[in-house]
Every structure is written in structure tokens, then in C-alpha cells.
KOLLO-490748 format. One record per residue: x, y negated, z of N, C-alpha, C, O in turn; residue in three letters; residue number from 1. Coordinates in Angstrom, 2 decimals. Each point is the difference from the previous one (the first is absolute). Example, Ala and Ser with C-alpha at 12.3 -4.5 7.8 and 13.67 -1.06 7.14 Angstrom:
BEGIN
    n_px    n_py    n_pz   ca_px   ca_py   ca_pz    c_px    c_py    c_pz    o_px    o_py    o_pz zami fike
   13.19    5.69    7.80   -0.89   -1.19    0.00    0.90   -1.20    0.00    1.04    0.02    0.66  ALA    1
   -1.39   -1.07   -1.38    0.82   -1.19    0.06   -0.77   -1.09    0.73    0.51   -1.11    0.17  SER    2
This chain:
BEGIN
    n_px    n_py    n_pz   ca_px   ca_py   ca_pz    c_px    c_py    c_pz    o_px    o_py    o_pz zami fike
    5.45    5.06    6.78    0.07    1.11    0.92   -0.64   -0.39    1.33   -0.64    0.74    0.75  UNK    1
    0.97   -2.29   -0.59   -0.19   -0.23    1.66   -2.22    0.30   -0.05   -0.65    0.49    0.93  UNK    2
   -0.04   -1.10   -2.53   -1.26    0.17    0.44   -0.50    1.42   -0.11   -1.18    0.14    0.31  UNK    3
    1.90    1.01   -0.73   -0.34    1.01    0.10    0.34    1.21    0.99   -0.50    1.08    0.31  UNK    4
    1.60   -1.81    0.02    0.43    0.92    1.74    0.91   -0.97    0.86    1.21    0.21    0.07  UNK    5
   -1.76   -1.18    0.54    0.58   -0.68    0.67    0.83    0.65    0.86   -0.39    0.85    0.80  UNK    6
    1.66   -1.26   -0.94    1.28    0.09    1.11    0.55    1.35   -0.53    0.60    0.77    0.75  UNK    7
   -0.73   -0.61   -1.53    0.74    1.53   -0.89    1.35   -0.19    0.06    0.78    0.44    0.85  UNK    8
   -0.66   -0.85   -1.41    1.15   -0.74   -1.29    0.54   -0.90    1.23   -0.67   -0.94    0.42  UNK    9
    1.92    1.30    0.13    0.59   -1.32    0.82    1.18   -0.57   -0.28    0.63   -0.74    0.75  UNK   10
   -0.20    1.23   -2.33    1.19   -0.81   -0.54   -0.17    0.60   -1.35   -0.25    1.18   -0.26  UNK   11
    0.37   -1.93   -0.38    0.51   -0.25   -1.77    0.76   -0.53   -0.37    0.13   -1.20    0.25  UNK   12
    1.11    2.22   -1.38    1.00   -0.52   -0.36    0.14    0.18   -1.02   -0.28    1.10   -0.46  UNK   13
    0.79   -2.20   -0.39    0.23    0.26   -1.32    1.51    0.46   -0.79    0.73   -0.99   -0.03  UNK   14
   -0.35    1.69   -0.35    1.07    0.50    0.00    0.21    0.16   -1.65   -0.85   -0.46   -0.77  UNK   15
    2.18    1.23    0.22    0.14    0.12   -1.55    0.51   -1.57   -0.52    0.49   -0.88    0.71  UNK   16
   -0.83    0.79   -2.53    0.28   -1.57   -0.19   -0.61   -0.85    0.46    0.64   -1.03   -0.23  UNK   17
   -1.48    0.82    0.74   -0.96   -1.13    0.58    0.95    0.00    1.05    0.74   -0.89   -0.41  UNK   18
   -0.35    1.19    1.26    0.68   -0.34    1.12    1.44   -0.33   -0.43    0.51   -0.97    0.55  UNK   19
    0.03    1.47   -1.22    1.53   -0.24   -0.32    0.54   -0.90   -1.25    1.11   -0.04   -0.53  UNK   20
   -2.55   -0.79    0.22    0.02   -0.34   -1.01    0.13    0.09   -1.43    0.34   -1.03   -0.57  UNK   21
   -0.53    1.96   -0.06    0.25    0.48   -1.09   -1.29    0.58   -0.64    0.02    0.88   -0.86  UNK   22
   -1.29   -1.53    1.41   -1.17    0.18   -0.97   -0.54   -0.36   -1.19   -0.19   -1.17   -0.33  UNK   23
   -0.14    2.40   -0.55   -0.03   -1.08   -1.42   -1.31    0.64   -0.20   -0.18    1.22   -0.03  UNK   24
   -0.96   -2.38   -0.14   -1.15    0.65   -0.73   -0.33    0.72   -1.14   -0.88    0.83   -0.18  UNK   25
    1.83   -1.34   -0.68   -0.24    0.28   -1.25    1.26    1.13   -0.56    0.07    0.51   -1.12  UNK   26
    0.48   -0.40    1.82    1.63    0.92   -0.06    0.86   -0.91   -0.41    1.20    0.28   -0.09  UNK   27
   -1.70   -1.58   -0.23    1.22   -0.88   -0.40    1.00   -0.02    0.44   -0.12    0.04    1.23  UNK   28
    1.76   -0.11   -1.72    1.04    0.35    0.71    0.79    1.13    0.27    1.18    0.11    0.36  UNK   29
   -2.45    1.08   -0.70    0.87    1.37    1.01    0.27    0.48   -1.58    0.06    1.22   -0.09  UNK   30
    0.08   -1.83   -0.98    0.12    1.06   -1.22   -1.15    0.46   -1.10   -1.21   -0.07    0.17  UNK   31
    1.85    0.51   -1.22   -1.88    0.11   -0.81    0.22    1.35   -0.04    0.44    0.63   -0.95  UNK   32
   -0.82   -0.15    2.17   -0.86    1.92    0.11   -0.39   -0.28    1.47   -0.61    0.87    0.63  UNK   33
    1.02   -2.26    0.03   -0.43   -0.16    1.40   -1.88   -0.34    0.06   -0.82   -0.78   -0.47  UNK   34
    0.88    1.72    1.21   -1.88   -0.77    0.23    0.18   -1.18    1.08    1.09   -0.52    0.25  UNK   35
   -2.38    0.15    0.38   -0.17   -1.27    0.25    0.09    1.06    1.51   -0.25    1.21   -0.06  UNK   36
    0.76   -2.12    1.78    0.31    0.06    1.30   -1.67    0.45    0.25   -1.03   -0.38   -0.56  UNK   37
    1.27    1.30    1.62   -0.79    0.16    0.80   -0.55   -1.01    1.74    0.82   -0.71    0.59  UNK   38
   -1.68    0.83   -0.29    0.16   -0.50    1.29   -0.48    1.18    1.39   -1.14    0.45    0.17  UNK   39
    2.31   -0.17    0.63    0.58    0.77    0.50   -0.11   -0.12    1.73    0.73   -0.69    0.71  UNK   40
   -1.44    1.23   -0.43   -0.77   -0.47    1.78    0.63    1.10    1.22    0.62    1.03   -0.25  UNK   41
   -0.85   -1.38    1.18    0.10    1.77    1.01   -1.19   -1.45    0.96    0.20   -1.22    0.08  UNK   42
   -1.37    2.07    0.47   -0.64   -0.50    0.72    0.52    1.13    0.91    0.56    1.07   -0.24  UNK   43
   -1.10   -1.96    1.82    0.29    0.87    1.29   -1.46   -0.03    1.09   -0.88   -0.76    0.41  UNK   44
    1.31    1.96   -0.33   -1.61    0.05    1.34    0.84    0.80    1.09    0.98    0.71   -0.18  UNK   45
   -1.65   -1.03    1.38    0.00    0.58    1.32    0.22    1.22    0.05    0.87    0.57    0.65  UNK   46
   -1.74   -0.10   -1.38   -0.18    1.59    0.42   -0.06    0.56   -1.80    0.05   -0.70   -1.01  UNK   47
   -0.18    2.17    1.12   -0.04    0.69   -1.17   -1.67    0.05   -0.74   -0.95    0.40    0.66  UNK   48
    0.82   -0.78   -1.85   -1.39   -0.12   -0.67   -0.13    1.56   -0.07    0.83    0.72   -0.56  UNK   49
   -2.15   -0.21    1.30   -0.13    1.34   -0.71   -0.89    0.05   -1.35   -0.83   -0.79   -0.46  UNK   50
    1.36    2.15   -0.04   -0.82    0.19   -1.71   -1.66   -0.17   -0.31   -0.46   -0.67   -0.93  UNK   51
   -0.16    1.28    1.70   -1.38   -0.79   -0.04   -0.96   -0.56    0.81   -1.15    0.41    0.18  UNK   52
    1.88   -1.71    0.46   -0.49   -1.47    0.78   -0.58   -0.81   -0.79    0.04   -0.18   -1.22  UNK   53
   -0.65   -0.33    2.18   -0.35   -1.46   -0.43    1.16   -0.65   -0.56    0.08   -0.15   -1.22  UNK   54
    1.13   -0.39    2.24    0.94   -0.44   -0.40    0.76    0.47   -1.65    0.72   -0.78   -0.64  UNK   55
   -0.94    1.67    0.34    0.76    0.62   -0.99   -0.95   -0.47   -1.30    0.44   -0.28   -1.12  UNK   56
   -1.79    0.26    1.53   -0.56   -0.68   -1.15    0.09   -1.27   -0.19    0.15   -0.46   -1.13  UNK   57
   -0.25   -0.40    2.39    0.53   -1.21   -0.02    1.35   -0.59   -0.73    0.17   -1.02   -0.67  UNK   58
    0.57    1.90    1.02    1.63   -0.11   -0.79   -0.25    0.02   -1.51    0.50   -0.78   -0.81  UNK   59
   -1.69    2.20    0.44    0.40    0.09   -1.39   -0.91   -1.01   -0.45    0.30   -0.34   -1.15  UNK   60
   -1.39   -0.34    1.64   -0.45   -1.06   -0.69    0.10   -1.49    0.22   -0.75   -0.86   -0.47  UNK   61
    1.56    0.72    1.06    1.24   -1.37    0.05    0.45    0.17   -1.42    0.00   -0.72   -0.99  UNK   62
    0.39    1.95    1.26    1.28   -0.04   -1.44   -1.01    0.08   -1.12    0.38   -0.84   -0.82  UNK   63
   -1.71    1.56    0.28   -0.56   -0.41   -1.20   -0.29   -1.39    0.12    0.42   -0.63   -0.97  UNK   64
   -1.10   -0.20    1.98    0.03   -1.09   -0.44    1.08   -1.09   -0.42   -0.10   -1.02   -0.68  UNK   65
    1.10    1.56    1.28    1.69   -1.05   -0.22    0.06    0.55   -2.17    0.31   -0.62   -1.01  UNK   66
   -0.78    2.01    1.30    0.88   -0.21   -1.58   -1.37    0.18   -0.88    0.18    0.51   -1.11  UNK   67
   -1.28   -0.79    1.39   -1.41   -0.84   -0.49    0.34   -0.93   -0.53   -0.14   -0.04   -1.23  UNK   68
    0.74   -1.13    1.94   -0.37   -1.52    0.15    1.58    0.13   -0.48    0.09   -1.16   -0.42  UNK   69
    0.94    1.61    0.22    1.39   -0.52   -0.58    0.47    1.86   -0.23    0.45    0.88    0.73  UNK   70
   -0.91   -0.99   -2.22    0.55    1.28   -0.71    1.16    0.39   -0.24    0.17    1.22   -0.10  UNK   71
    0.76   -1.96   -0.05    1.21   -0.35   -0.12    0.21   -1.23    0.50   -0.66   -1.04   -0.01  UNK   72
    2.13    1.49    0.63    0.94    0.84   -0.08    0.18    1.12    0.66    0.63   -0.28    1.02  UNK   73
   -0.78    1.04   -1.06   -0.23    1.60    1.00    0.46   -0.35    1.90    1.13   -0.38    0.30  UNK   74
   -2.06    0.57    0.59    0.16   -0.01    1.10   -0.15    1.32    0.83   -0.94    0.58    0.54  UNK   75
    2.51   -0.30   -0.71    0.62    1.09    0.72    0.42    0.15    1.50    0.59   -1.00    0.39  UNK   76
   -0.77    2.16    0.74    0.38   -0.13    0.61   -0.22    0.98    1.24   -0.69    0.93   -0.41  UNK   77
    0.96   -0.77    1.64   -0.20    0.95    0.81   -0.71   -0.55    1.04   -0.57   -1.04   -0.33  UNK   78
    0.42    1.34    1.40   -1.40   -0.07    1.30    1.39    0.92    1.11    0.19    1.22   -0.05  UNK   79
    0.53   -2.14    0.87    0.60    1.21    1.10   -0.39   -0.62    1.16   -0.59   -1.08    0.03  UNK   80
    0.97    1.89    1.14    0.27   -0.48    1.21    0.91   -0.72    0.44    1.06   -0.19   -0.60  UNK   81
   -1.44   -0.43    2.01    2.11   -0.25    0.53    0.77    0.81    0.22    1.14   -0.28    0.38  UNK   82
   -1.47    1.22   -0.51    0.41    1.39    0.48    0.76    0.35   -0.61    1.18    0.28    0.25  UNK   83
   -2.03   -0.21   -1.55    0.61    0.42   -1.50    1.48   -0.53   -0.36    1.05    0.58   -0.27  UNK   84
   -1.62   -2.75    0.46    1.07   -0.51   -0.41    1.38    0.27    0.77    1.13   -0.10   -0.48  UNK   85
   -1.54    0.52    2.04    0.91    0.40    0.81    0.94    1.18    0.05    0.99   -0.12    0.73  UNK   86
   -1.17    1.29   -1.42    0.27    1.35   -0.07    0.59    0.18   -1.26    0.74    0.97   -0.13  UNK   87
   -1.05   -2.21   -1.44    1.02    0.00   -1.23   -1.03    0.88   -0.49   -0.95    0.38    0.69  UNK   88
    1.24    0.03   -2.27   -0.69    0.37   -0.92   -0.20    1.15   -0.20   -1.05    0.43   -0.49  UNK   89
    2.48    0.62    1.03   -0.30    1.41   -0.18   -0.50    0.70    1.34    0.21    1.21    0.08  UNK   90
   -0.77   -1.77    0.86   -1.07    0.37    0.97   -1.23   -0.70   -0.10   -0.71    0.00    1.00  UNK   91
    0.30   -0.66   -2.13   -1.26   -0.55   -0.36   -1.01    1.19   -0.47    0.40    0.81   -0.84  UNK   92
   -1.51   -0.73    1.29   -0.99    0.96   -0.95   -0.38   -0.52   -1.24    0.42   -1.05   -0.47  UNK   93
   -1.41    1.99   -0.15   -0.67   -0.90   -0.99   -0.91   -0.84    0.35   -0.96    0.54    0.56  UNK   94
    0.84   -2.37   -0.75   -0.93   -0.74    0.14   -0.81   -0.49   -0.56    0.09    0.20   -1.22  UNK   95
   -1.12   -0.97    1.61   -1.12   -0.69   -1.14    1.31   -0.93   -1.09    0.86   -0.83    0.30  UNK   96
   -1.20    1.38   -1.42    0.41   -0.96   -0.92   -0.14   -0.28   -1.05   -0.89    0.69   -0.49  UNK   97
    1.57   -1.79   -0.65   -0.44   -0.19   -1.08    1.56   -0.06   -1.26    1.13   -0.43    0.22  UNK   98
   -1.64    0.99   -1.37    0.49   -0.05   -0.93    0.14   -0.41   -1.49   -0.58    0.83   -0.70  UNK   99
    1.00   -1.55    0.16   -0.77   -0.66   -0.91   -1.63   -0.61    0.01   -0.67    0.24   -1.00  UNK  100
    0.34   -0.65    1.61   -1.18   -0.56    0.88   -1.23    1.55    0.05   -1.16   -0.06   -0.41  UNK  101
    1.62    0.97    0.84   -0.66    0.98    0.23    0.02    0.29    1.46    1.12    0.08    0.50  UNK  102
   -1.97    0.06    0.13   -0.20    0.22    1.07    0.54    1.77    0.67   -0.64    0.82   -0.66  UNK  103
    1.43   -0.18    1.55   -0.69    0.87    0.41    0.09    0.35    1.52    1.09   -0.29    0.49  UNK  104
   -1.99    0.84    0.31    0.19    0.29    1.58    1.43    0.62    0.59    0.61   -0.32    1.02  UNK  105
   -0.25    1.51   -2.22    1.20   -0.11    0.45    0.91    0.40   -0.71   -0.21    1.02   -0.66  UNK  106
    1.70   -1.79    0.55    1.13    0.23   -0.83    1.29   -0.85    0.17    0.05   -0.92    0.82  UNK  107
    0.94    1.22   -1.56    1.32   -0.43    0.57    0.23   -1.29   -0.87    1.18   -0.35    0.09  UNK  108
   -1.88   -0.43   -0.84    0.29   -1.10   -0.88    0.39   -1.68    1.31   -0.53   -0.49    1.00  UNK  109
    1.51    0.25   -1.71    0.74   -0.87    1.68    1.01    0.30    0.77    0.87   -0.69    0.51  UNK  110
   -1.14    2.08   -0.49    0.59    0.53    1.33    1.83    0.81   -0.40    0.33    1.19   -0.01  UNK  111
    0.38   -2.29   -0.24    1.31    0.58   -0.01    1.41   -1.05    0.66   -0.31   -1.12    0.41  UNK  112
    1.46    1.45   -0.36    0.73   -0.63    0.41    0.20   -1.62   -0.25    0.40   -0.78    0.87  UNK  113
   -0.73    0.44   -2.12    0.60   -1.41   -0.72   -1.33   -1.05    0.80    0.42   -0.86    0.78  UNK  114
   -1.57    0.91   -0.92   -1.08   -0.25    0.91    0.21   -0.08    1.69   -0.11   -1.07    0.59  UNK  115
    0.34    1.96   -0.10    0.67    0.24    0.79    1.00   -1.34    0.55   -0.23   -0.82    0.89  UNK  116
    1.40    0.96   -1.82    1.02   -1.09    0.58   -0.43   -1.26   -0.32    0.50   -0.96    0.59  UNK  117
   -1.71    0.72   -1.77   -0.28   -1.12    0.21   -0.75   -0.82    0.95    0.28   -1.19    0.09  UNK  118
   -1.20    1.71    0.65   -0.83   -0.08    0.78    0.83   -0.71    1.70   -0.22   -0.95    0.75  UNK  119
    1.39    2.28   -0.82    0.84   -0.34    1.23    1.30   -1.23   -0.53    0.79   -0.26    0.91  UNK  120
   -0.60   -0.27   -1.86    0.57   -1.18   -0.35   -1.21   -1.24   -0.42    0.36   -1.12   -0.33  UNK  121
């Protein structure tokens, strides 16, 4: 991100099992109908990305190249403000985000309470 829009992005967090420990690549562990852990982000910027910027293309092609170069395990996740993180989830808009490593400018994937409390613990 930093060589395609320097100073965007001024915090990344990784959140879900990767953070709480409970990541399994392969679903090993969670059961046999469990699929394999996702990896689960909220990046933060300054200000709000609008829908068709530079920045916004920048965002979405960070993310093709992240899930280019590592197809799996799905890298999920949202794009907020401090603002955002400041105000909680049900005064969040829709943001740049990703879903099952799908990209889109804007939507609610990320953006709910459990995320939320993890971020502030």
C-alpha cells in the first residue's frame, strides 16, 4: 500500500483468528464441515477514500496484488477512519472493503460489533 499511496493507510490491524489465536489453515481442528481461517484486517486512513480516486484504486490494487501473490487463505477486511473506529459500527458508512478476497469500494464486510470490541481490547 505504502508504494502505491504513500501515507494512506496509517494503521493496520489484524483482527478475527489470527489475532486471537485460533487460525487454522487448513480448517484443521474446527471440525470436518469447517473450512480452513481466514485472514481478517481493518486498515485505517486519515480521512475518507472517495469512490473514484486515485486512492481508491490504489486500495483496490494493494489488495489484487496481496491475493495475486498468496491466494489463500482469503484476505478479508474493511478500510475505516478514526472516526469510524471512534463512533462504533452502527454509525459507520459503507467502506472500501474486502470479502472473501474480493475487493469492493463500498460495503459493510468488517464492519460490526465483535470487530469492533476487538480492536478496542
Amino acid at each position: 500500500m505504502d508504494e502505491l499511496a504513500p501515507g494512506l493507510v496509517t494503521g493496520f490491524y489484524l483482527v478475527g483468528s489470527v489475532a486471537l489465536g485460533d487460525f487454522h489453515p487448513s480448517g484443521a481442528g474446527r471440525g470436518r464441515l469447517s473450512t480452513a481461517s481466514d485472514i481478517d484486517f481493518v486498515a485505517v486512513t486519515d480521512h475518507r477514500v472517495e469512490s473514484e480516486s486515485r486512492e481508491m484504486a490504489a486500495l483496490a490494487e494493494a489488495h489484487a496484488r496481496t491475493v495475486a501473490r498468496f491466494p489463500q487463505p482469503h484476505f478479508d477486511g474493511a478500510v475505516l477512519t478514526w472516526t469510524d473506529l471512534a463512533t462504533g459500527p452502527d454509525h459507520c458508512p459503507d467502506v472500501p472493503c474486502a470479502q472473501e478476497s474480493r475487493f469492493a469500494p463500498a460495503g459493510r464486510s468488517g464492519i460490526n460489533p465483535v470487530t469492533f470490541c476487538e480492536l478496542a481490547w
